[in-house]
N, CA, C and O of each residue as an XYZ file, in Angstrom:
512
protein
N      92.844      0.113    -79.650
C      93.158      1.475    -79.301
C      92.606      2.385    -80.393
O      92.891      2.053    -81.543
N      91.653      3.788    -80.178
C      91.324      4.740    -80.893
C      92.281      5.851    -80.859
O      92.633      6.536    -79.899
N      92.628      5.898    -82.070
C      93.370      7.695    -81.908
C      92.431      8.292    -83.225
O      92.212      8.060    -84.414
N      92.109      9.070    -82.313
C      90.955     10.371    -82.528
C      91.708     12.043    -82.562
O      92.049     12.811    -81.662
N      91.741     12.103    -83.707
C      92.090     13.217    -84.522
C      91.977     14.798    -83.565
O      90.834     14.885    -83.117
N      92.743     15.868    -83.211
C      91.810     16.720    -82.562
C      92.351     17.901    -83.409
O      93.544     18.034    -83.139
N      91.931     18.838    -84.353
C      92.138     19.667    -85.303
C      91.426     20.664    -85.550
O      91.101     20.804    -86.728
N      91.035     21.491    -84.735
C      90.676     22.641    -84.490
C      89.937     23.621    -86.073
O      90.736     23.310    -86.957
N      89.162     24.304    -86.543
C      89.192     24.884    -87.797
C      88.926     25.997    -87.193
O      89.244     26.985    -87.855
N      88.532     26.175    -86.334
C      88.652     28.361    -86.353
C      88.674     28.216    -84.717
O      88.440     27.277    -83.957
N      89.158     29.916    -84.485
C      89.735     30.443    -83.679
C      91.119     30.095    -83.316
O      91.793     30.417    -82.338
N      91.456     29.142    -84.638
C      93.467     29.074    -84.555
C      93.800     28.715    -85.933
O      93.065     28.092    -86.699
N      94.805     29.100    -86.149
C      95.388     29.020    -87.466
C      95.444     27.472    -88.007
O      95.291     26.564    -87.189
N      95.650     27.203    -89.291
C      95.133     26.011    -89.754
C      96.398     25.324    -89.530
O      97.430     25.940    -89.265
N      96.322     23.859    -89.648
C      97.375     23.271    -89.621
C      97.473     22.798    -91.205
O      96.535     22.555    -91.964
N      98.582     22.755    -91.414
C      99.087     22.133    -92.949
C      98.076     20.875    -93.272
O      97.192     20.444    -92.532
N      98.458     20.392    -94.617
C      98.116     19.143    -94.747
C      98.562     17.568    -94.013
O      98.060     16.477    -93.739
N     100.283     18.558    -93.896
C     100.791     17.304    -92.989
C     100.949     17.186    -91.802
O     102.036     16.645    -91.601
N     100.356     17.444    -90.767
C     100.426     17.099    -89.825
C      98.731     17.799    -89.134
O      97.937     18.395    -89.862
N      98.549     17.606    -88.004
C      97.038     18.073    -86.925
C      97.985     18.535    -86.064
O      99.197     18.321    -86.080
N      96.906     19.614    -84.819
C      97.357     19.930    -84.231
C      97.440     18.941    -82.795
O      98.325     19.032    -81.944
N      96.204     17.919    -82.767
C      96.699     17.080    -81.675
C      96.345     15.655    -82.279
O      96.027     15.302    -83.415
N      96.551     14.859    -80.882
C      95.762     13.581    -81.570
C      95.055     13.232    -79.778
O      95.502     13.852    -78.813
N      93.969     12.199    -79.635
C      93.663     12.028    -78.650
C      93.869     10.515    -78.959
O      93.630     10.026    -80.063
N      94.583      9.445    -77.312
C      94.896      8.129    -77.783
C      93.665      7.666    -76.619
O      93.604      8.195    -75.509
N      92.680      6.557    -77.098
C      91.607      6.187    -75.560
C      92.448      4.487    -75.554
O      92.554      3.545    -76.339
N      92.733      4.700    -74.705
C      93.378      3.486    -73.562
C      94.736      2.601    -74.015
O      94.814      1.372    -74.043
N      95.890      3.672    -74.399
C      96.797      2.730    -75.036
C      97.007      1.921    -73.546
O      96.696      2.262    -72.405
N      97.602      0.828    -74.017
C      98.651     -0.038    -73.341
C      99.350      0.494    -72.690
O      99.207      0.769    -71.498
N     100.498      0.794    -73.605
C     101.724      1.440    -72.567
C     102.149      2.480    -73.840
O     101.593      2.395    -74.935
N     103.212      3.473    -73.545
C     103.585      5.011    -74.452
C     104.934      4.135    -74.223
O     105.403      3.339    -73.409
N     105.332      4.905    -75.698
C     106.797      4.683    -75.984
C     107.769      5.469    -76.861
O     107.910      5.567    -78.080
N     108.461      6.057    -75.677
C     109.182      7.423    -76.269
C     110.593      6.828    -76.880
O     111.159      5.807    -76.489
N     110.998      7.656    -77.866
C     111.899      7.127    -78.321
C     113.142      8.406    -78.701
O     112.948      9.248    -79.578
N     114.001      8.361    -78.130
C     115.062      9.447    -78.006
C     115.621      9.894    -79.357
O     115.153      9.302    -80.330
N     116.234     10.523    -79.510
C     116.217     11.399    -81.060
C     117.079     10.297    -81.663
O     117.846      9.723    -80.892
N     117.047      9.869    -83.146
C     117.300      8.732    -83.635
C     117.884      9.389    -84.460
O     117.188     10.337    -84.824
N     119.299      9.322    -85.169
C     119.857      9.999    -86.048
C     120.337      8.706    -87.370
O     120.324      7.492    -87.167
N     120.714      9.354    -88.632
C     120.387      8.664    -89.908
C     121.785      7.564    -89.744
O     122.592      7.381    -90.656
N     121.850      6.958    -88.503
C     123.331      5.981    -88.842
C     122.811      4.717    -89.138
O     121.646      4.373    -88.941
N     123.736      4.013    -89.634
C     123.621      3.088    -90.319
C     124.804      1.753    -88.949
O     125.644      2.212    -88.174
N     124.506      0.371    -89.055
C     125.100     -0.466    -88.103
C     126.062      0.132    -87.484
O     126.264      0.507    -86.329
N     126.739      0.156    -88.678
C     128.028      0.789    -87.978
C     128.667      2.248    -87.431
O     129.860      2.551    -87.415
N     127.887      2.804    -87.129
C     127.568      3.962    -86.744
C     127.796      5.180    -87.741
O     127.338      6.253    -87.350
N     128.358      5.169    -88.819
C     127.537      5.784    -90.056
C     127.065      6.570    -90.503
O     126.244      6.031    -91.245
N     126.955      7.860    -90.627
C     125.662      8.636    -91.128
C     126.130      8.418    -92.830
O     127.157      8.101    -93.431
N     124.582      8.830    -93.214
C     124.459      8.524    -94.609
C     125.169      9.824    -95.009
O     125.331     10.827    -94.314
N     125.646      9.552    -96.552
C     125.817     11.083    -96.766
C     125.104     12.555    -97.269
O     125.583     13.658    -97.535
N     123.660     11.986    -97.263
C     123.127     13.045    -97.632
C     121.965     13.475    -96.544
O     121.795     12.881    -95.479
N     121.325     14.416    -96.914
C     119.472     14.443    -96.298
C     118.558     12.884    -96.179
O     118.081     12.057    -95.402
N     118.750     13.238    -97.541
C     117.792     11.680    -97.532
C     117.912     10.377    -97.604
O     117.053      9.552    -97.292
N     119.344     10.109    -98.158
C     119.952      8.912    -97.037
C     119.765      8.956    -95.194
O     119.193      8.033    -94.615
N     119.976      9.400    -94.918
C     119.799      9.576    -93.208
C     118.617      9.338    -92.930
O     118.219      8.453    -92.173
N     117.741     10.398    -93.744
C     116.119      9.741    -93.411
C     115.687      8.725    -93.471
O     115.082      8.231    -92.520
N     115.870      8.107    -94.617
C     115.688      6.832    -94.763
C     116.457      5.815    -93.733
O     115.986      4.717    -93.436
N     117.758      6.341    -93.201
C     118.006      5.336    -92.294
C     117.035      5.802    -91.014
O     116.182      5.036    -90.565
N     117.204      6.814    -90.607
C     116.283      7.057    -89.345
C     114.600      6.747    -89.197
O     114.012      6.717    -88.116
N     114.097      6.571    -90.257
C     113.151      5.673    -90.447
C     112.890      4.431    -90.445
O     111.917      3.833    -89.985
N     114.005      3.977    -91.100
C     114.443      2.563    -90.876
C     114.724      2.099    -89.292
O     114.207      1.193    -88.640
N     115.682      3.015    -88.957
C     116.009      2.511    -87.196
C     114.512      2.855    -86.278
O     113.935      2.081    -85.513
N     114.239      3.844    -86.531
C     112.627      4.004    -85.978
C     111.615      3.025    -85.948
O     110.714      2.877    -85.123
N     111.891      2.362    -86.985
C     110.750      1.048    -87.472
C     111.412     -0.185    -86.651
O     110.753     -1.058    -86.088
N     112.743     -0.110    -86.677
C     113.650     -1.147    -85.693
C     113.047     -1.192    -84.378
O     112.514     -2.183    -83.879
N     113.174     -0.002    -83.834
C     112.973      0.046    -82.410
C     111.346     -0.187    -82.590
O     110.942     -1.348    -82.534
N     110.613      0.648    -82.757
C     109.231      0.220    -83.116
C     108.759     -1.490    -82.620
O     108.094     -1.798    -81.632
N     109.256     -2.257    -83.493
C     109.170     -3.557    -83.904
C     110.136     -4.149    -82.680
O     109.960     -5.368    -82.683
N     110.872     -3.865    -81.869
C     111.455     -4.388    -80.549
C     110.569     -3.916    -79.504
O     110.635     -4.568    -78.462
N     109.807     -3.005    -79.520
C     109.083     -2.705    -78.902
C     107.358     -3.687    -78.887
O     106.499     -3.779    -78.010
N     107.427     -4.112    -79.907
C     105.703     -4.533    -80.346
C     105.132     -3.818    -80.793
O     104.002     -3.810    -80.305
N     105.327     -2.821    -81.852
C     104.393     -1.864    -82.234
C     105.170     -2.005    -83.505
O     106.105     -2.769    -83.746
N     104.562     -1.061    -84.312
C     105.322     -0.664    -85.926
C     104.368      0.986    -85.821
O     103.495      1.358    -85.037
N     105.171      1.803    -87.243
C     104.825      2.337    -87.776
C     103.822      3.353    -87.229
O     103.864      4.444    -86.661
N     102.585      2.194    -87.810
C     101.351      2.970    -87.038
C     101.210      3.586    -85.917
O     100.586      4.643    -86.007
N     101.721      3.174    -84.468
C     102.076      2.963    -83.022
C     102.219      4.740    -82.915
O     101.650      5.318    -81.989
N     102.807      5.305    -83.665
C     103.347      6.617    -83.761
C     102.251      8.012    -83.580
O     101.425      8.294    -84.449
N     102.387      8.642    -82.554
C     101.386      9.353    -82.559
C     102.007     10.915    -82.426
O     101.244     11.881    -82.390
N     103.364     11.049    -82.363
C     103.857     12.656    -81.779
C     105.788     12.392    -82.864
O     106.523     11.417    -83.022
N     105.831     13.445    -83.198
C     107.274     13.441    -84.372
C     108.202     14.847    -83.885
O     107.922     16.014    -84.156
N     109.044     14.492    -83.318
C     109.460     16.213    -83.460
C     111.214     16.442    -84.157
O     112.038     16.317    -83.251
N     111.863     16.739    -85.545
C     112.827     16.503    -85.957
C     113.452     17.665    -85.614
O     112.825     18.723    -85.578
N     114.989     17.570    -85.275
C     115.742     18.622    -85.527
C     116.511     19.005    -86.348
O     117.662     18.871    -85.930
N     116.465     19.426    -87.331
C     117.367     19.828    -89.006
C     118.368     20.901    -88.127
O     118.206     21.771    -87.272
N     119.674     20.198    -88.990
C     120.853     21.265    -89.057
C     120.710     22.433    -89.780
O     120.959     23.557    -89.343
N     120.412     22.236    -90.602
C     120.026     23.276    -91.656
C     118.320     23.347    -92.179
O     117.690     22.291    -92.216
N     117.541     24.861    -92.633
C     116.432     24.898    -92.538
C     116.501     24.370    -94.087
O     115.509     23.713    -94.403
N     117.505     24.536    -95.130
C     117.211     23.838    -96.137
C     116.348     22.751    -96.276
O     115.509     22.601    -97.165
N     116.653     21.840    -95.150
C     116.577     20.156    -95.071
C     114.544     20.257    -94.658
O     113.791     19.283    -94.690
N     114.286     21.164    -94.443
C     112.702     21.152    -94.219
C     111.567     20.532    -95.057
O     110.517     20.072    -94.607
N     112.087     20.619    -96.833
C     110.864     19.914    -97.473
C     111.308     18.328    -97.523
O     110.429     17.492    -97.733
N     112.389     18.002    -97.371
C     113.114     16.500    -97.494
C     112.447     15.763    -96.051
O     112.008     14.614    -95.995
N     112.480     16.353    -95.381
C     112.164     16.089    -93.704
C     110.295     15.990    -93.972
O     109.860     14.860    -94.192
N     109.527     16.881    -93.949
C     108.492     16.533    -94.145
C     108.081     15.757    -95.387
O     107.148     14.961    -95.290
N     108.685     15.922    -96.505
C     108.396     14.254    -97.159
C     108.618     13.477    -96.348
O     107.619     13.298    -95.651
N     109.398     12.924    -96.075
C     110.186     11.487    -95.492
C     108.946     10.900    -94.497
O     108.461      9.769    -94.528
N     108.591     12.017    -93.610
C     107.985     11.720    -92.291
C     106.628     11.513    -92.683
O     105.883     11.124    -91.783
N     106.092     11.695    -93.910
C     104.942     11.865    -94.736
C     104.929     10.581    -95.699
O     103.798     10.266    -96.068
N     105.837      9.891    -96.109
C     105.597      8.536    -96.623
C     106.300      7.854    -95.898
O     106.076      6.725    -96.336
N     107.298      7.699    -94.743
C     107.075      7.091    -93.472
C     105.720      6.177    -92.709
O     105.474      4.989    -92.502
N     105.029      7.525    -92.440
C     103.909      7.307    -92.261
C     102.442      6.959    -92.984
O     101.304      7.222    -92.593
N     102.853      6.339    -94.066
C     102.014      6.169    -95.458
C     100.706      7.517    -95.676
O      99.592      7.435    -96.195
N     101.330      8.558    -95.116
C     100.028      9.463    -95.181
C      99.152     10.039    -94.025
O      98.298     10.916    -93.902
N      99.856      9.007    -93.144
C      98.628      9.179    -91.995
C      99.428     10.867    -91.069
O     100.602     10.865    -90.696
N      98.764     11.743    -90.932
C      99.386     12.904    -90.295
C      98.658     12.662    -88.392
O      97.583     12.364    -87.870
N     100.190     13.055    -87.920
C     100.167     13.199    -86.122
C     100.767     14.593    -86.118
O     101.374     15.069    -87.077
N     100.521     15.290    -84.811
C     101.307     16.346    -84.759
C     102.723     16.229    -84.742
O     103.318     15.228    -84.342
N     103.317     17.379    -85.229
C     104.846     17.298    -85.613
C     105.316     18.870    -84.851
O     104.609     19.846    -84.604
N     106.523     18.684    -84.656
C     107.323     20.219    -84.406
C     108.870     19.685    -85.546
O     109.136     18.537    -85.900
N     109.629     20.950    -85.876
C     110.646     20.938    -86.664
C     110.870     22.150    -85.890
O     110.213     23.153    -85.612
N     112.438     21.539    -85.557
C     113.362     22.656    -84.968
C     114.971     22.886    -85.253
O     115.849     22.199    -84.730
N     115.213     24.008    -86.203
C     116.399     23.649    -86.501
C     117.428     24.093    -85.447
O     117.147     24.996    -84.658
N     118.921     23.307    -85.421
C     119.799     23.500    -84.227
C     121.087     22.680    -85.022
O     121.325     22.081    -86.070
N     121.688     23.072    -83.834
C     123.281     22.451    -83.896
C     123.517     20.769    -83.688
O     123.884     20.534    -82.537
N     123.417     19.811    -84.355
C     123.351     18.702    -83.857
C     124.983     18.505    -83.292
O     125.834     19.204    -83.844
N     125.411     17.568    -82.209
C     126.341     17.104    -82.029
C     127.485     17.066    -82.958
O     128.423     17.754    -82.555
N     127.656     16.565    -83.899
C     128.155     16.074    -84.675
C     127.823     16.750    -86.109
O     126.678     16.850    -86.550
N     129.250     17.301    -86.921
C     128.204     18.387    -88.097
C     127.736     16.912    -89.237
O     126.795     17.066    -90.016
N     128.459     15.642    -89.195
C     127.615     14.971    -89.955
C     126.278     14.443    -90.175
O     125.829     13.887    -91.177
N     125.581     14.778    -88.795
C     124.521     14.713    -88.292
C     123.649     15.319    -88.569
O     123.028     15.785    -87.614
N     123.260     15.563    -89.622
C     121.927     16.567    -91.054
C     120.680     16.743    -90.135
O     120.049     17.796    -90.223
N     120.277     15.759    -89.241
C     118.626     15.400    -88.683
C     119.158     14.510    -87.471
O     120.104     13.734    -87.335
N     118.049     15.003    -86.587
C     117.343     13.599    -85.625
C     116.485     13.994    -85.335
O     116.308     15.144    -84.935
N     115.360     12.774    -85.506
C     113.784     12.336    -85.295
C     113.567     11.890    -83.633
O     114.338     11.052    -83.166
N     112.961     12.225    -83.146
C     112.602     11.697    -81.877
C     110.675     11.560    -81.488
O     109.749     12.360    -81.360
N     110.855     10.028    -81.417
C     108.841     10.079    -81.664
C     108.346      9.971    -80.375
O     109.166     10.034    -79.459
N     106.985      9.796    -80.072
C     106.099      9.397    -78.897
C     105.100      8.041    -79.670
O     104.381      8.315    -80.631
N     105.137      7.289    -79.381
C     104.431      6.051    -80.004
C     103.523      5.586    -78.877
O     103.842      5.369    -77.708
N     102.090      5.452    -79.566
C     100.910      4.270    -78.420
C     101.003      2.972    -78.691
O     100.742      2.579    -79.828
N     101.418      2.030    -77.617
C     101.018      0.329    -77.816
C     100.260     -0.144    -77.644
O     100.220     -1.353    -77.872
């Protein structure tokens, strides 16, 4: 499978370092969406901070990933929702050595999660 970068340089505003504005996938297998994944731990859990959670929601991301047949890489679309806009440079780290570097398009939207212990949830689009 090729995923081919699609990143525009003029007639639209630039995209950051971390993330493109698209990606193009030629002939995955099969797509695999994965519903917003929040930072709990087995026992349902949230960590107590920002970046405890991330790290678990990365962790469970890589779980499902890997039940799926894919890892990591597989990942082609990120979109997190922060409780708070504080949590924005913790969130794009995380999702940035997550991904050892490699940038997909991303959205960040902050909102009310369910639950106020609930800091973040990640929800990806992955190619197999």
């Amino acid at each position: 499978m090729n995923f081919v970068p699609i990143n525009p340089t003029s007639d639209i505003y630039q995209a950051t370092p971390d993330y493109i504005h698209a990606i193009a996938i030629d002939a995955p297998h099969r797509l695999l969406f994965v519903s917003g994944t929040m930072g709990l731990d087995t026992d349902r859990r949230p960590a107590d901070t920002i970046d405890g959670q991330l790290r678990l929601i990365w962790r469970n991301i890589s779980t499902i990933l890997q039940e799926a047949g894919g890892d990591i890489d597989s990942v082609v679309r990120v979109t997190s929702y922060l409780r708070d806009r504080d949590y924005m440079q913790a969130n794009q780290d995380a999702r940035v050595r997550a991904l050892g570097g490699r940038v997909v398009p991303c959205t960040t939207i902050v909102a009310e999660t369910l639950s106020e212990d609930w800091l973040v949830e990640v929800e990806i689009i992955a190619a197999l």
